[in-house]
N, C-alpha and C positions, 0 to 999 in steps of 0.2 A: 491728467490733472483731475482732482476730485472737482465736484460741484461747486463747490466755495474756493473761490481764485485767490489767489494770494496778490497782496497789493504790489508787493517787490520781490522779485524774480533774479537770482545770478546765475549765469551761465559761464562757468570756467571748462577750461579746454587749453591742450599745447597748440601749437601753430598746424593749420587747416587737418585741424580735427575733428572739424564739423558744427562746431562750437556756433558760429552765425548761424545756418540752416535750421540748427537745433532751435535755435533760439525766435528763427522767425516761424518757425513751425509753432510755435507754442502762442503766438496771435494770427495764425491764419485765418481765423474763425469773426477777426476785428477787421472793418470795412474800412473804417480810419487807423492809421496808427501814424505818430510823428518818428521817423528812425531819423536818431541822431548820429549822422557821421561823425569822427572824433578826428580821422586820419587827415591830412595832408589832402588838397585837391591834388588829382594827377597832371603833371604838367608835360610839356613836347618833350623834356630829355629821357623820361620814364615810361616807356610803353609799356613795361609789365607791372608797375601799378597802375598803369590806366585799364589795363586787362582785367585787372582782380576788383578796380570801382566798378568796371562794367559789368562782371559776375554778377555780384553781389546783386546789382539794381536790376538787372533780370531777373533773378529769385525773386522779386518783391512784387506785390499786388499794384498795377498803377492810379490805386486809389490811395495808397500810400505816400505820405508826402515827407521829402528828404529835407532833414535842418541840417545842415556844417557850419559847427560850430563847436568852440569850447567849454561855453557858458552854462556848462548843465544843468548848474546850482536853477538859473532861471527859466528854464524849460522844465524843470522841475515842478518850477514854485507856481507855473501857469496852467489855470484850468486846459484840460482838452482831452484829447483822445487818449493811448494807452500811447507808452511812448518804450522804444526798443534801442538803445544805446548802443553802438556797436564802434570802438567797445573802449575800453576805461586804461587801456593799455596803449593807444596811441592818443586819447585824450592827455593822459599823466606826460608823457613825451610832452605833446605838446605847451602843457601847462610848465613843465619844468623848463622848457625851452624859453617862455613868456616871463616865469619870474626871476629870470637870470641867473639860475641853476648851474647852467654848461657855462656860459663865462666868468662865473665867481662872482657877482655881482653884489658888492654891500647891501646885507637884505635879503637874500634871495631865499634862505632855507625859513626868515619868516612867512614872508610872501608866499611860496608852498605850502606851509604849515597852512597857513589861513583860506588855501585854496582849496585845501584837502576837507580841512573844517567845514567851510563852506558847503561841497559838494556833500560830505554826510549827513549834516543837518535839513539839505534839501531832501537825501534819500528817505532820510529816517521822515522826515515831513509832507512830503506831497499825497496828494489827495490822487494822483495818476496810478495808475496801473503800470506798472514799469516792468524793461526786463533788461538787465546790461547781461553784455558780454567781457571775459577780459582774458587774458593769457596764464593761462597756471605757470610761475617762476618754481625756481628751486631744486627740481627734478633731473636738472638736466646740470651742464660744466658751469664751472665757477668762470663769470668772464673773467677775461685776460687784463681789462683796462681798469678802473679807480671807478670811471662815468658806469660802463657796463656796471659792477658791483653796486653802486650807487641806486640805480637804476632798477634793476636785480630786486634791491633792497624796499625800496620806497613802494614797488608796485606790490612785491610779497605784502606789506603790511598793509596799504590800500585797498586789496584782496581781503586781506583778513575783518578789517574793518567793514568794508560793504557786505561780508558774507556773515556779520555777526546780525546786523542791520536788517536781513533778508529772510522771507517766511520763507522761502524755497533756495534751498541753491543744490544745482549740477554740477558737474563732472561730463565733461565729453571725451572720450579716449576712443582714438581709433574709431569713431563716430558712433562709438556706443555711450545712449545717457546715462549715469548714473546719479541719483539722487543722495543726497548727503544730507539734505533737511527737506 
């Protein structure tokens, strides 16, 4: 990283391509950071995401302090330490899950829209130091289901948006970084 740190940071990567690691390497050097989980807590029928939260939170400094939570926009918009997103691809799940997305909910693609809004206008705003992670889509099979393709779709652009948003963005592949801005 040059001298001059860039305020927002994106870390894209395919599935355990290094993509987290990369990305908490890139504040090692921060004594505080807020890492905001996005995922799912892990519960008793899932022992291999409980494996993969507990990864994850051993890689991390224990002066680092964990938020779960979906509300980025407001983690955003609050003064504090440097804040590490992990990552925007089960946040977006989430949130599509919340504005009635999956059951058809009258509303529901405004209620995303506005959450998506929402979440940009914090990135493009915050005074923090930030650095998400999220899933590079596209590359890989057309899902099979309507939701998959959907899904597929909404994060591809949510991608595109946060990485236009962004003084820096990577590429993790095969755990090598590549810089793209």
């Amino acid at each position: 990283m040059p001298l001059r740190r860039p305020r927002r940071v994106f870390v894209l990567g395919g599935a355990r391509s290094g993509k987290s690691s990369y990305a908490e390497g890139l504040l090692t050097r921060e004594r505080a950071v807020d890492y905001v989980a996005c995922g799912t807590p892990a519960g008793p029928d899932d022992p291999e995401w409980a494996d993969r939260i507990a990864l994850h939170r051993a890689r991390r400094p224990a002066s680092w302090r964990t938020v779960e939570t979906l509300d980025l926009a407001s983690v955003l918009g609050e003064p504090g330490p440097p804040v590490l997103v992990d990552c925007l691809t089960t946040w977006l799940a989430g949130t599509m899950d919340e504005c009635g997305v999956w059951s058809e909910q009258p509303g529901a693609d405004g209620r995303l829209a506005a959450a998506v809004d929402d979440l940009l206008a914090a990135w493009a705003g915050t005074r923090r130091r930030v650095v998400a992670v999220s899933n590079e889509v596209g590359s890989g099979i057309v899902p099979a289901t309507p939701s998959g393709r959907r899904f597929r779709d909404e994060l591809g652009v949510l991608n595109a948006r946060i990485a236009a948003g962004s003084q820096r963005v990577w590429l993790v592949t095969a755990g090598l970084p590549q810089r793209l801005r």
